[in-house]
N, C-alpha and C positions, 0 to 999 in steps of 0.2 A: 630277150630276157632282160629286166632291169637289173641294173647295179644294187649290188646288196652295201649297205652300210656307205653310202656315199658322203655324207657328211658325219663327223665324230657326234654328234648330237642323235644323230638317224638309231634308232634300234629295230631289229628285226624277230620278230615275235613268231617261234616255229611252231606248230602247233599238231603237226601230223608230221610222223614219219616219212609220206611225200614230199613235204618243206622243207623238212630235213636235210633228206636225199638230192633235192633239186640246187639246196644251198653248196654241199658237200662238191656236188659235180661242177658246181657254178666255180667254186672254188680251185676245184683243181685243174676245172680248163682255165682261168686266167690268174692266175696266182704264180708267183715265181718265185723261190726262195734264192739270195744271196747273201752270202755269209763272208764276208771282206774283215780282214782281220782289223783290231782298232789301230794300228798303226796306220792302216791306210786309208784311215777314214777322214775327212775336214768338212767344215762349216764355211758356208757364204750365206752372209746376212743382206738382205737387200733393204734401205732405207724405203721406207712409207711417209717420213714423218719433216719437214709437214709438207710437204709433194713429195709425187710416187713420180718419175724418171724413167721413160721408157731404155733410156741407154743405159742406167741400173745393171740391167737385165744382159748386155753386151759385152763381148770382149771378156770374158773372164778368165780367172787360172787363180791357182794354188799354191802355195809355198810350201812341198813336199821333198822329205830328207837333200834339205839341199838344191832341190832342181823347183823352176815353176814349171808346173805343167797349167796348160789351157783346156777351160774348162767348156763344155756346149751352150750356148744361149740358151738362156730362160725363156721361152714361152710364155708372155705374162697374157697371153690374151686367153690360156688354159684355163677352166673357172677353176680346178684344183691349186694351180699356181696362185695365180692373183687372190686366192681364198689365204692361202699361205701369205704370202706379201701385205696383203691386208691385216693378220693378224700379229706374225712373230715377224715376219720376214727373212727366218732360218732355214738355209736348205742342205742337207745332205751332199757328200762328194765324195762318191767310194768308184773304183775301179768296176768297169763295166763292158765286156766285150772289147778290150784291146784300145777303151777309152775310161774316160771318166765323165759319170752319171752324176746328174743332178737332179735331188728328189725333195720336194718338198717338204717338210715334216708334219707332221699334225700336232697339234693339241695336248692328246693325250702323250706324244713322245719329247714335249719341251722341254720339259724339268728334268729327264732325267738323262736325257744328252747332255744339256748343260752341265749336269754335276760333274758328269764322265769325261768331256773335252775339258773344260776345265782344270 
């Protein structure tokens, strides 16, 4: 089954209660809701500009209440990532299974993280 809404640009036009429904289950087998309170949320920006640095992507961590923790390498050879890194170079770092997660952001969520870490 293809990926629905893969790029922020992508729109998916439902047209029958089948599309719907196929959307709906698509969603709820790969869809995962996490909800990390904003205290324990940070930002790693990765420069693009004017070369992109495979080691960038290496070695990370965070300056959380006092402690660093290290964060998982980026993947930049993910086209999600490097789609990221090409654009804002903003990624998400919230607690995730007894580590910390690094998630890309899109587009649509730049501005209004920024306003909120800020």
């Amino acid at each position: 089954m293809k990926k629905y809404l893969e790029n922020d640009e992508d729109v998916e036009i439902l047209e029958t209660w089948k599309d719907l429904k196929e959307y709906l289950t698509f969603r709820a087998k790969h869809d995962e809701w996490v909800q990390p309170f904003i205290n324990e949320l940070a930002a790693i920006g990765i420069p693009n500009h004017p070369l992109f640095f495979q080691t960038n992507c290496t070695n990370l961590s965070v300056q959380k209440n006092g402690y660093r923790l290290d964060v998982k390498d980026i993947d930049y050879e993910d086209p999600e990532n490097l789609s990221c890194i090409e654009d804002t170079g903003l990624f998400l770092v919230f607690p995730y299974k007894d580590s910390m997660a690094v998630y890309p952001t899109r587009r649509i969520a730049y501005p209004s993280i920024c306003r909120n870490i800020c």
